[in-house]
N, C-alpha and C positions, 0 to 999 in steps of 0.2 A: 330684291325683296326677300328671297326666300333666306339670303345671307342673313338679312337684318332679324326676322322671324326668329332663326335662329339662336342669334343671339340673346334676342329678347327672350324664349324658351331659358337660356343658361343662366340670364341675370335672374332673372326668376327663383330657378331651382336653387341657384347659390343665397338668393334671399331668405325662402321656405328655410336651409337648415341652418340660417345664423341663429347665434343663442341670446337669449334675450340678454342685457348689458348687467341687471342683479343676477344672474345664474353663473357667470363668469367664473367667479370668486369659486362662491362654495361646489360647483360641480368641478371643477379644476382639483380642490381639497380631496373631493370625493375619488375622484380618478387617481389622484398619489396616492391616498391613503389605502384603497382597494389593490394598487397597483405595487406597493411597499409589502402589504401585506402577503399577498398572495407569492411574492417573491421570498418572507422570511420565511415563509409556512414550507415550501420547498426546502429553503435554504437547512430549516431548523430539519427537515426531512434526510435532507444529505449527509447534514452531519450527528445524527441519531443511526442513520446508517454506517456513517465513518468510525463514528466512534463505536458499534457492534465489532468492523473488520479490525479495528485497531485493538481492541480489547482478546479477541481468538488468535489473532496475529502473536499477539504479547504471550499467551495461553501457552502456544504451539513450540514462542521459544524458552519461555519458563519448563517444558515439561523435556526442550531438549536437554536442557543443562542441568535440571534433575536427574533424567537419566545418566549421562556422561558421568555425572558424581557417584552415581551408584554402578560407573562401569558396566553400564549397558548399551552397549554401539547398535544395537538391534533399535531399542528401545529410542534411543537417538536418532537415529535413521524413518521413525515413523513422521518426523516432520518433515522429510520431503518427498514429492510424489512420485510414484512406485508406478515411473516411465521412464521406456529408453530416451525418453528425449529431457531427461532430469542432465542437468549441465554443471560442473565443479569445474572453477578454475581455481589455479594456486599454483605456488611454484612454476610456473612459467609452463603448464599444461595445461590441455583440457582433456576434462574427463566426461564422458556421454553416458548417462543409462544409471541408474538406480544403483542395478548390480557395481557397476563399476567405482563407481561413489561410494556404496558399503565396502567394497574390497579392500579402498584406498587406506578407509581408515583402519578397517581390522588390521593390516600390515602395519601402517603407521603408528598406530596405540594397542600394539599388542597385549598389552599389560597395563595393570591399575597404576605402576611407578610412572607409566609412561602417557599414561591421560591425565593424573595430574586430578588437580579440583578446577571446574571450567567456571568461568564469571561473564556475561554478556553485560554491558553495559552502553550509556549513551546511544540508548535504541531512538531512531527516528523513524517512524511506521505514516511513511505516504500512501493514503488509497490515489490511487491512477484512476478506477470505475467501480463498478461493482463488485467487480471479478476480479482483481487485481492491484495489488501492491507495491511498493520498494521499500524494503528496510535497509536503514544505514546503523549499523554500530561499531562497537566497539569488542573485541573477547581477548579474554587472559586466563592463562594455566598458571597454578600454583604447583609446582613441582618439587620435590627434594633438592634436587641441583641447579633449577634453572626458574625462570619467571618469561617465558615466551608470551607476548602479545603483539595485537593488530589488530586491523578494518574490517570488515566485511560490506559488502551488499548483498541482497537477496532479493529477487524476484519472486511474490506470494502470486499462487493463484487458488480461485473460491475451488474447489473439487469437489466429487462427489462425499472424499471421505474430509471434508472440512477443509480449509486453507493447507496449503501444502507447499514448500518450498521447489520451484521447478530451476531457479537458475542461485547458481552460491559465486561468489566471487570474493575469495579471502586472500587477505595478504597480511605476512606476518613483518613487524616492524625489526629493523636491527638488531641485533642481541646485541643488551649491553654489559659494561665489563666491571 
């Protein structure tokens, strides 16, 4: 008896919250449409955010290659973050720390004949979160004797003093003849 009670209780309760048979339709509508929406309103949210990091991202490498043109390796070096745990590879090393990454290039481009005019191109600027990116491009010197280019990656992260490059991964292509 008490089994049957029971169930008589659940046929019940599942009766109470059927929807009536004209409500179907338009509360169905109403459920996508609230349910769409509230999804682009996000969506449009993420990428009004993406495109903020994608835009300071761009900034940060437009103002290195500014610099570099004007022969300033200082001024260069402001786009990536001023930690030891700042990572350069290239040439089949790695390099740790801020410091060490400024040194590489001061020795390397000692001179304006030897930095050349820098061009970054075919930037792809992926946010990962909030806080964080990967850009893929492209960079090339224009030099008096030579035309050195290659790839990069770069790991952004949001910092205190703005997006800031913490990981570089550059490799330069064959020299051709």
């Amino acid at each position: 008896m008490r089994e049957n009670a029971s169930a008589y209780t659940d046929s019940k309760r599942i009766e109470s919250t059927k929807i009536l048979p004209g409500l179907k339709i338009p509360l169905a509508c109403f459920l996508a449409v609230y349910a769409l929406t509230g999804t682009a309103a996000v969506a449009r949210g993420e990428q009004q955010k993406n495109a903020g990091a994608i835009t300071e991202i761009r900034a940060v490498l437009h103002a290195q290659q500014d610099a570099w043109n004007r022969g300033d390796i200082d001024g260069f070096m402001s786009g990536y973050a001023r930690s030891g745990l700042t990572t350069f590879v290239s040439e089949d090393a790695v390099r740790r720390g801020w410091e060490t990454v400024r040194a590489r290039y001061l020795k390397k481009y000692s001179d304006r004949a030897k930095m050349g005019l820098l061009t970054f191109s075919d930037l792809e600027i992926m946010p990962l979160d909030s806080d964080s990116a990967v850009v893929l491009g492209r960079w090339k010197l224009k030099r008096a004797q030579d035309r050195p280019h290659g790839r990069f990656t770069l790991i952004f992260r949001k910092t205190a003093d703005g997006w800031r490059i913490v990981h570089d991964h550059t490799s330069a292509a064959a020299p051709t003849q």
